[in-house]
C-alpha positions as CSV (number, residue, x, y, z in Angstrom):
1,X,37.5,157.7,-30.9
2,X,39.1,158.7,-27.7
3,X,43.1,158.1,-26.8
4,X,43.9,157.3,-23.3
5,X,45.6,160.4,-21.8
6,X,49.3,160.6,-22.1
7,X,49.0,158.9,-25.4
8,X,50.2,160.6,-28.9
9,X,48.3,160.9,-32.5
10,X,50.3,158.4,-34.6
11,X,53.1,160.9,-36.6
12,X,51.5,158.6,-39.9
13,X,48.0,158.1,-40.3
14,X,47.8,155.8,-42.9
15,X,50.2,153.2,-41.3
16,X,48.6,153.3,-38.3
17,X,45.1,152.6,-39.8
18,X,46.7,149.9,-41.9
19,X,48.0,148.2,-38.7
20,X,44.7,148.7,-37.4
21,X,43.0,147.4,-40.2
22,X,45.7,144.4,-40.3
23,X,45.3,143.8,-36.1
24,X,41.5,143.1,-36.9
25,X,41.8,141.3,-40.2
26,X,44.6,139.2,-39.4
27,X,43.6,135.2,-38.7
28,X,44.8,133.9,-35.5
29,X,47.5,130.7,-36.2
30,X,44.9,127.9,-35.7
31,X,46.5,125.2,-33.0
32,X,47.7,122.0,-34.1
33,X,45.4,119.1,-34.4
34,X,45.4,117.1,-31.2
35,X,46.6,114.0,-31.4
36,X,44.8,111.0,-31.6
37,X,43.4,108.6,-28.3
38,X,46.2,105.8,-28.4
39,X,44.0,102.4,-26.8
40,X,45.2,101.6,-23.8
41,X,47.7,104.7,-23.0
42,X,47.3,105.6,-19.0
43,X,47.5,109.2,-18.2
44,X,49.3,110.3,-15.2
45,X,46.7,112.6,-12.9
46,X,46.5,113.6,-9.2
47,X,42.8,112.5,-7.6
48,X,42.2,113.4,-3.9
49,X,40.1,110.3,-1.9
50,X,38.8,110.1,0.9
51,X,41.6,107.9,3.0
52,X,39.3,104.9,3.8
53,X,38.5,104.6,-0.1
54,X,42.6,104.5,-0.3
55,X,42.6,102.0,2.5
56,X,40.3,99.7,0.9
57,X,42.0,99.3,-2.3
58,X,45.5,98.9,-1.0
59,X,44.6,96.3,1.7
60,X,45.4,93.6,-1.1
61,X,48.7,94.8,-1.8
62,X,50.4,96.1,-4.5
63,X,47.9,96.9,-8.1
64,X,45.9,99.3,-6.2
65,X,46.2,101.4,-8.9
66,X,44.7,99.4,-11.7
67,X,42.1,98.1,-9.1
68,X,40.7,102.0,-8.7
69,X,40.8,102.0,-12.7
70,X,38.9,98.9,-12.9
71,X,36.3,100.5,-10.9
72,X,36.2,104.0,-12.3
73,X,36.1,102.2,-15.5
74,X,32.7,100.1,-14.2
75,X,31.4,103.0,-12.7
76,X,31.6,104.9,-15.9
77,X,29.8,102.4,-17.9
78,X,33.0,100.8,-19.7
């Protein structure tokens, strides 16, 4: 096995193969379990529409927002 040049033999061989051997034999920390969906919890997100699409649902004022999730939602089958 080749070093990169500039770089030094380890000074102790045996603790540099045990950290080699831990490095590869170590588990990784597993991430936390994600949480559960909560019914009815809205998720703030940025969505680019075409203006006109915009237009049409904020014509009738203010709910626009819940009137694009009503459709989203029929659109996905919901």
């Amino acid at each position: 096995m080749s070093r990169p040049p500039g770089v030094r033999r380890p000074s102790d061989p045996l603790k540099a193969a045990e950290a080699a051997f831990k490095k590869v034999t170590t588990k990784p920390a597993e991430a936390p379990p994600k949480a559960p969906a909560i019914p009815g919890v809205k998720e703030i997100v940025t969505l680019r529409i075409d203006q006109d699409v915009l237009e049409y649902f904020q014509q009738d004022g203010p709910g626009w927002q819940d009137r694009i999730n009503a459709a989203l939602r029929k659109a996905a089958g919901k």
